[in-house]
Structures are given as C-alpha cells and as structure tokens.
C-alpha positions, 0 to 999 in steps of 0.5 A: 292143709288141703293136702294133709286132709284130703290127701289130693297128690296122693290120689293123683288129684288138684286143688284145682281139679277138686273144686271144679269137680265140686261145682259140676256135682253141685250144679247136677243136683242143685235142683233138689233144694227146688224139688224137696222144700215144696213136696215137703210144704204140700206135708204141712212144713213150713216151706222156708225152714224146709229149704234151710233144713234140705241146705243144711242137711245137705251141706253136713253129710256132704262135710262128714263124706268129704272130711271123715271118710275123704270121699267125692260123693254128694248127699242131699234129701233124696227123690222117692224118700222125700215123696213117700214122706209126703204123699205116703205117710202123711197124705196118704197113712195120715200121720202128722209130719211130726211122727214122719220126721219120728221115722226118719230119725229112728231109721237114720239110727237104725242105719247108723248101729246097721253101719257101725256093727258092719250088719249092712253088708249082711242084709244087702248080700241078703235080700235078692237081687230082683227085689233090689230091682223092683223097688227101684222100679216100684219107686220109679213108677211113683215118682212119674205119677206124682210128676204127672199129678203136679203137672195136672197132665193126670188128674183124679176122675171119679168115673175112671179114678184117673184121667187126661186132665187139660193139657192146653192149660200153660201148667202141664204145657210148660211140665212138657215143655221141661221134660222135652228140656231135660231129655235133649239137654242130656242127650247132648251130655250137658250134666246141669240139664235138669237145673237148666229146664228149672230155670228155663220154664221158670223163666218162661212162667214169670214173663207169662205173668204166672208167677210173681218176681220175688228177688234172688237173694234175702236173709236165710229163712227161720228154721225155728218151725221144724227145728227139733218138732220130730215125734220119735215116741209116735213113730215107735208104733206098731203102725210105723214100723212099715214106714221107718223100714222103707225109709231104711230099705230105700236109703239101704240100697240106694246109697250102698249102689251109688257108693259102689258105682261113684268109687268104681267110676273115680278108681278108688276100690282096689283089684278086688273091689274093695274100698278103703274107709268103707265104715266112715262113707256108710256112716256119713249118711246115716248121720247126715240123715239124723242130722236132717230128721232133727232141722225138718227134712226127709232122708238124707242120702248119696248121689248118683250126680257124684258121677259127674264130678268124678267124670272131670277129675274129682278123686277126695272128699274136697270135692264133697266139701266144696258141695256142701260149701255151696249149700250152705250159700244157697241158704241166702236164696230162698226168694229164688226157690220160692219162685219155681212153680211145681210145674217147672220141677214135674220135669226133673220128677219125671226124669228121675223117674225114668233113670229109675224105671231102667232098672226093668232091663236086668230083670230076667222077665221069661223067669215067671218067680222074678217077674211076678214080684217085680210086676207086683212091686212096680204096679202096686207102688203108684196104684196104692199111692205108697212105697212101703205097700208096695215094698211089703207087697213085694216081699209076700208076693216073692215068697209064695211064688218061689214056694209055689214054683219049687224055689223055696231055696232061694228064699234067704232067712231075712226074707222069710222073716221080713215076709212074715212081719209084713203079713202080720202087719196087714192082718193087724191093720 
C-alpha cells in the first residue's frame, strides 16, 4: 500500500529510511507547537485551543504534501507570520484575533486561486530579488526584537523607548543560557539543537522552582474557543488590505524558497530545475493555511527543517505523513506545552532570527538602489513594531530611489502598482 502511494522504490528510497527521515524533521521543528500557542495566547487566544489548532493545522498540511503532492516537505504555523499576527495586527493595528484570523483566511484563499491559475510564478519572477532579501531580513530584525522583549533582556523606557532591562534576573539569564544552547548544539550539527535548549532551560526553571510540574500527557485541549470564530467580512476592509497581503507575501516567498531548496537537496527536480507535481505542493499550504484559519492558528507554511530529513534519506511524501503523524500525537501533551515558560522559547526566537538576518550577504551593499530599500525594510520592520509597514515602506522606498538614480527600468509593473496601493493606503490612514 505504502509503495502504491509514495512510490518509495521508485525514488530509491525505504520504509525504513522515510519514517526515520520523518522523525528527524519533526524533532527539528517540534519547537513551534511551544513557540506559536503562547504568542498566539498573548493575542487573546485561547492557549489550550491555540496548541490543538497549530497541531492539527500542522498535521493537515503535512498529510496534503505527503499524499497528494508525494513530497518530503513539513509544514506547520510559521515564525515571523505568527508574530505579525500578534504583535503587528492585534497589538500593534488593534484588530480583534477574530478579523486577523479573517486575514489569514482570505490570504490562504488568495493563495490558493494564485496556485491554481499558476499567477504564483508570475508574481515570484516578479518582485525583484533584493526586496525578497529584505524582508526576510526585515522579518529577521522583528523576530530578534520580540525574543529580546520576552526574555526582559529589552525592556521599554520612557526616557530612551528602550533599554537593557535586568540581565541578573533568572528570565533573561536562562534566555541566555538558550540561545548559548542552541548556538553549540548546532555548530556541533545536532539537528533537535532548539527542542533540546527548550527542554534544557525548562528543565533548569522548574528545579529553580519558577515554574509549576503540571504532567506530561492529558486529554487533548477544547478547540471549541477558536474553532470557526474567524471574521472574514472585518477582514474585507480597506484597512486590512495591508495585512492579508503580508500574510501572503510572506508565506509567497518563503514557501516557494523552502520548496525549491528541500527538492533541490532530496534530488527531486529534473536537469533543468524543474519539479514534478509542482501545482499540488503549491497548493498543500494554502489549503493547510485555511484549514488552520478555520481551528485558530496563524499561517500555515513549509519548512526549511525539511532538510534535515532529507539529509538522512527522506525522498516521499511519507516522510511528510510521518510529521503529521507525530502532531496529531503531540495533541495528548498539552500540560508539557504549558510548562515551557516564554524565556526558554526566546532562544529558539533569536535563532530563527539569526538564520533570517543572513540574508544581508547576497545584498549587493556598494549599489546604493539596493541598499537603501533593504536598510529601509530591515530597520523600519522592528522600529515601527509591523512587518506589513515595513514591507509597504519597502516597496515606496524602492521606487523612488530607482527613479531617483536613473533605473526606472528595473521597476516591474507589479511593483509599480503594489508601490502605488501602499501609498494610497498611508494617505487614507
């Protein structure tokens, strides 16, 4: 049956070596199920459905890449997607979770018909390169922030807006203490290096007494709470369009990169760089993304961990299937979620965010029309607290500086047109 469906021989592959390859991607991203729930809480989520939803949403888009589209690639809610929803649209914008949910939704659809109509390769050719770079940077840049923000290593001043908050404190110590983890772990190319630091300072927290045993395993958590509460009719409005095109920009990118590099690494596209089945991998996460919309959880998307499982043999989507196995289980550990206090995620934050930031090396830093956009995107990203300003801010600061410097010809129509919706919508705010 196994062979019929994933056609493992074929690929030169095993059961064997599939499963195995499955259980080294999910330890490399397990972390996300102790990151996302509690970003999501600090929204106004309920916590325990929060951890259901990123498990389940994670478990369906893992089960459409392996089945359908027969593709060792992961997904679960992504970094940068789940703190924009959070401390972009909701804290920072003001919108309920509901409409933000809204958003997710309408960009998972608009992703979706994007897949279907095969636009998606249009719009990646294009939006220029550098922009692609900056606001993985830009994202990057926000990522480190919030990790430094919950670790109370920054704290808020009302003298300087920020400052060095009490670093002798055990919080932001024991974020150190993850980071530092983290960083060795995966020098030494130990690929559950960020589950490890996890558990490591968790465990470290709770024989200091800072946080309470509450069990490893317990009936799954009600869904009920956010289970269909999305807003889609809030999040038509003329002030969310910013929003629902970062949450597609962003999964835009960084699945189509994630995909290209996981098929690349595991041999899958042909001479020519091509891949088989394309339409149904581009479509897993946009389905998975309303799927997860739906329960209570932000974007869902591809993992760039995918790799490490390929790296050991993975070649099929039962490698997928055995993640999205593994979710599903994780569901009956909610009380082991619960107990992993923000501080002992901040690390992990920080790490992504480094992987992130490393973008800055392909940019052509001595052309000052490159350089300017991406500086524009990667500082204003964090400081204004939102990645859709940042991207919006981006985009308006790339044209006027190829018009400015004689290089209008290397503004495509899309730009144009995206740079005149942005500025339309900061004149109308």
């Amino acid at each position: 049956m196994l062979e019929r469906l994933f056609n493992i021989r074929q690929q030169g592959s095993s059961v064997r070596t599939e499963i195995i390859a499955g259980l080294t991607t999910f330890v490399t991203m397990v972390y996300i199920i102790f990151v996302n729930p509690p970003m999501l809480a600090e929204a106004g989520i309920d916590l325990g459905a929060a951890f259901v939803a990123t498990c389940v949403a994670a478990a369906i888009g893992c089960f459409i890449m392996g089945f359908w589209a027969n593709y060792p690639l992961a997904l679960a809610p992504g970094m940068g997607l789940n703190a924009f929803f959070t401390y972009g649209v909701v804290l920072g914008m003001g919108h309920h979770w509901q409409s933000a949910l809204g958003a997710v939704f309408l960009s998972g659809c608009l992703f979706l018909l994007l897949s279907i109509f095969k636009i998606r390769e249009w719009v990646i050719q294009a939006i220029p390169l550098v922009l692609k770079q900056a606001i993985a940077t830009g994202i990057g840049a926000f990522l480190a922030l919030i990790a430094l923000k919950n670790a109370g290593i920054i704290i808020a001043s009302p003298a300087t807006l920020v400052q060095l908050g009490d670093i002798t404190q055990a919080g932001p110590l024991l974020a150190i203490l993850s980071f530092f983890i983290i960083a060795a772990l995966m020098f030494r190319e130990v690929k559950s290096g960020v589950l490890i630091s996890i558990f490591a300072v968790t465990a470290v927290a709770l024989s200091l007494g800072l946080v309470s045993y509450q069990g490893l395993v317990s009936a799954p958590p009600s869904v009920v709470p956010t289970m269909m509460q999305l807003d889609v009719a809030s999040a038509l409005e003329l002030s969310m369009l910013s929003v629902v095109f970062a949450f597609l920009f962003v999964d835009l990118f960084d699945t189509s990169g994630t995909l290209v590099a996981v098929t690349h690494k595991a041999g899958l596209a042909d001479k020519y760089g091509r891949m088989p089945r394309l339409g149904r991998a581009l479509s897993a996460d946009s389905t998975a993304t309303i799927a997860g919309a739906m329960l209570g959880t932000s974007t869902t998307t591809s993992y760039i961990e995918s790799v490490s499982g390929v790296s050991v043999g993975g070649k099929t989507g039962l490698t997928a299937v055995t993640v999205g196995v593994c979710f599903l289980l994780m569901i009956f550990f909610a009380p082991l979620a619960k107990m992993v206090p923000a501080y002992a995620t901040a690390g992990a934050i920080l790490y992504v965010a480094v992987l992130m930031l490393q973008n800055l090396k392909s940019v052509n830093w001595d052309d000052m029309s490159d350089a300017i956009p991406v500086s524009v995107v990667l500082l204003m990203t964090p400081l204004t607290f939102s990645i859709a300003h940042g991207i919006a801010l981006g985009f308006i600061a790339y044209t006027a500086v190829k018009v400015i410097c004689r290089k209008s010809h290397e503004i495509t129509l899309s730009v144009w047109l995206l740079t005149v919706l942005f500025i339309l919508k900061f004149a109308m705010e």
